[in-house]
N, C-alpha and C positions, 0 to 999 in steps of 0.2 A: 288849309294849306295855302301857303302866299306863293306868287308867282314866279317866285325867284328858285321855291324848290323843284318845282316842276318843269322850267327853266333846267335846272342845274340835272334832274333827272334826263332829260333827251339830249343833253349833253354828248352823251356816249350810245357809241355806234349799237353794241351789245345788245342797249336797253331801248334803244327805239327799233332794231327785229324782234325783239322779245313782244313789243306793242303790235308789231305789226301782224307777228304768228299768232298773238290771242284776237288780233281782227278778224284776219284770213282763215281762222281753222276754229276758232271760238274757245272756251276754256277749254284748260288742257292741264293735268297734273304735273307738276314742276319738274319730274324723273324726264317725262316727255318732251319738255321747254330744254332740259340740257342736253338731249342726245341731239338736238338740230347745232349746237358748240361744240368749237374746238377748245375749252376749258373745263376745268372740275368743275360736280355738281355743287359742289359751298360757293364759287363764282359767282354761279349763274344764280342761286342762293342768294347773295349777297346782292347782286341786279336786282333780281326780286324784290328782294327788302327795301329798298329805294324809290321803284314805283310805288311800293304798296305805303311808303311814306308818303309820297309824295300825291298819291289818291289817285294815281295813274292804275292801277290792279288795286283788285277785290283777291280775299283771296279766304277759303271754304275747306272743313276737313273732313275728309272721308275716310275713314278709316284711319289708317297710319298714312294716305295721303294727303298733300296740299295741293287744290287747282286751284288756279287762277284765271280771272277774267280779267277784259279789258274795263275800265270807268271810263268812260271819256269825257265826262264832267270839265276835268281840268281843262281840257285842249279847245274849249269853251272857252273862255277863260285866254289862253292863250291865241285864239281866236279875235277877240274882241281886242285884245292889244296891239294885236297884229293890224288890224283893218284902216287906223289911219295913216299906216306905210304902204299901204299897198295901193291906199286911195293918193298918194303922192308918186308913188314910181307907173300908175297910171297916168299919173296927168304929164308927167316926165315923158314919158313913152309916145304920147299923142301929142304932146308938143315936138319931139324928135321926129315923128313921122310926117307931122306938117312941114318941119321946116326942110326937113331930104323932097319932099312931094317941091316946095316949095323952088329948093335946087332943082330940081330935074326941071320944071317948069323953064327955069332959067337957061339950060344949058338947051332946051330945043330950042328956041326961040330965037 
């Protein structure tokens, strides 16, 4: 799955609680993922189906049920994308702090 789907998956508010209730509470059968929404279970379905494109959830049959876990593979992945913005709005951040530190230096003196 390339970056952009998974990207385009946490898009939406739905589907990044849906990731967060399969962190926080671990898998859990899809019936159980849609009573925590205020939408129909084919919705919350159709969320599903997105992660599970997107290699965001696993997802396992027992019975007549579907659970899903979290993957977190991807967010790796999005992780590693992330890391040279975050290593520049760091240096931004401590350049800004120098030069306020900088001011104040100025204004007692």
């Amino acid at each position: 799955m390339t970056t952009d789907h998974v990207f385009t998956a946490l898009a939406s508010p739905a589907r990044r609680e849906l990731l967060r209730l399969l962190l926080d509470e671990g898998a859990q059968p899809a019936g159980r993922l849609a009573e925590r929404f205020d939408m129909s279970r084919p919705s919350v379905s159709e969320h599903l189906r997105v992660l599970k494109d997107a290699g965001l959830v696993a997802e396992s049959r027992k019975g007549r049920e579907r659970h899903y876990r979290l993957e977190a593979g991807p967010l790796m992945e999005i992780r590693d994308w992330l890391t040279p913005y975050e290593r520049f709005w760091r240096e931004r951040l401590a350049a800004l702090t120098t030069l306020l530190d900088e001011m104040e230096d100025d204004d007692v003196s």
